[in-house]
C-alpha positions in Angstrom: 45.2 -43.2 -45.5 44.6 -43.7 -41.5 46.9 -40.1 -41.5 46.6 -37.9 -44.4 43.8 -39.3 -46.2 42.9 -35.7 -47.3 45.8 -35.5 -49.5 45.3 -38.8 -51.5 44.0 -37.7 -55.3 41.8 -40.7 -56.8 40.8 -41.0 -60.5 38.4 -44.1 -61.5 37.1 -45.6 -64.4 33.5 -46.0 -63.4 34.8 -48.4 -59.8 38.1 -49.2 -61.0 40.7 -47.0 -59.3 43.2 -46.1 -62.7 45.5 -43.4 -61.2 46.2 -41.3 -57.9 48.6 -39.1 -56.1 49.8 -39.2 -53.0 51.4 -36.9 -50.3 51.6 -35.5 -46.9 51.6 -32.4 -45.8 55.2 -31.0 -43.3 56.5 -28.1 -42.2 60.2 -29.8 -43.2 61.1 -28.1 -46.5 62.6 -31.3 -48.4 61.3 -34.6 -48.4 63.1 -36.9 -46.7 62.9 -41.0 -46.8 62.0 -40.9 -43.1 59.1 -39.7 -44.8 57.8 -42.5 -46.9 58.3 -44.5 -43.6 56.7 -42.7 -41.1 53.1 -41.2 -41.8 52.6 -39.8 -38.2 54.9 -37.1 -39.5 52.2 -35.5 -40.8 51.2 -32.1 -39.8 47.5 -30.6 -41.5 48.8 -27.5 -40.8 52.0 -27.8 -42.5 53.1 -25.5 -45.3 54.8 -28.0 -47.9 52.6 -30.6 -49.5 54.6 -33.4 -49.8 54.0 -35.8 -53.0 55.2 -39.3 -52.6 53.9 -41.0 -55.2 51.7 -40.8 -58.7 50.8 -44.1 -60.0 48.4 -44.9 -63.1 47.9 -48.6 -63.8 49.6 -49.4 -67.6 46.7 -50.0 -69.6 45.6 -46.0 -68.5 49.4 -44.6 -69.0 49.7 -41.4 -71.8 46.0 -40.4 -71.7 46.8 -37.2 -69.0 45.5 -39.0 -65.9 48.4 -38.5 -64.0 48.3 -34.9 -65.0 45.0 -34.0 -64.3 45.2 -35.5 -60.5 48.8 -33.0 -60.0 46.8 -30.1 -61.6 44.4 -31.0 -58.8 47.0 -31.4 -55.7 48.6 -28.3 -57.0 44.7 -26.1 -57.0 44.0 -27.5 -53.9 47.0 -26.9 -52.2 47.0 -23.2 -53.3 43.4 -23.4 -51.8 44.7 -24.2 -48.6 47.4 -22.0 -48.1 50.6 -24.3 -48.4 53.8 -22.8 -49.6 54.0 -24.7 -52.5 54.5 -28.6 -53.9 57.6 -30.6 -53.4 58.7 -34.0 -54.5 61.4 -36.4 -56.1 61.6 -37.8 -59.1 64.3 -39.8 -61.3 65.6 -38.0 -64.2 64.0 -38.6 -66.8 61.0 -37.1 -65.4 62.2 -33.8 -64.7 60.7 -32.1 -67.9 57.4 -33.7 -67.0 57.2 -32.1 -63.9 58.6 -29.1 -65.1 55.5 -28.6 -67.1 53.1 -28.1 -64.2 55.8 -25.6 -62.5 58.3 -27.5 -60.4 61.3 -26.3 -60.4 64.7 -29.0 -60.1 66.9 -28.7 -57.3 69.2 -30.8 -58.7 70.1 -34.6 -56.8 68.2 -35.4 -53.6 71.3 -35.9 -50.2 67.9 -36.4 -48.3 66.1 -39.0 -50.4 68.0 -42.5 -51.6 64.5 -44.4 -51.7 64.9 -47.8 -53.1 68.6 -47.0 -53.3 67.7 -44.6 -56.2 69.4 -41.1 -57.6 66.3 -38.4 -57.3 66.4 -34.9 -58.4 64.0 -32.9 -55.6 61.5 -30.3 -57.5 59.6 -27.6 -56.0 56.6 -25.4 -57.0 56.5 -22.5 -54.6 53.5 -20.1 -54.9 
């Protein structure tokens, strides 16, 4: 938060926090796992916004949470003048993502987070 707070998306259930999505924002076209580790490489004036994570707690899962906060990272990243979205994801979640745009890139050789196999997917404006 201390480094790109902007670019956290919050959803809440009156004051319980039930989903958000995460990112920085980098000049560096592919996201890397230096990445996850090392927030000061942010740049505000970068033109990828990075997404690292989208969480929703269980109990809140298949209601479009998740959804609604990456429709919102997408509009306001448009808004800002970014070249477009990237993140990772495992495969089973590549027709998810596919649905608000992102295109797969096929298998990450920059990300092996948590000594997992990610496909990198891109929405470009």
């Amino acid at each position: 938060v201390k480094y790109y707070g902007n670019h956290f998306w919050l959803m809440y259930e009156a004051e319980k926090l039930i989903a958000f999505v995460d990112g920085f924002v980098t000049d560096e076209p592919d996201l890397t796992d230096e990445m996850y580790e090392k927030a000061t490489l942010h740049d505000e004036t970068g033109a990828w916004q990075m997404i690292f994570g989208v969480n929703t707690i269980p109990a809140y899962r298949q209601h479009g949470y998740a959804g609604e906060l990456i429709c919102r990272a997408i509009e306001d990243a448009r808004k800002q003048g970014r070249k477009g979205l990237v993140l990772t994801c495992k495969d089973r979640l590549v027709h998810y993502y596919a649905k608000f745009g992102f295109t797969d890139e096929g298998v990450s050789e920059k990300s092996t987070h948590g000594n997992a196999v990610w496909h990198q997917m891109r929405l470009t404006f």
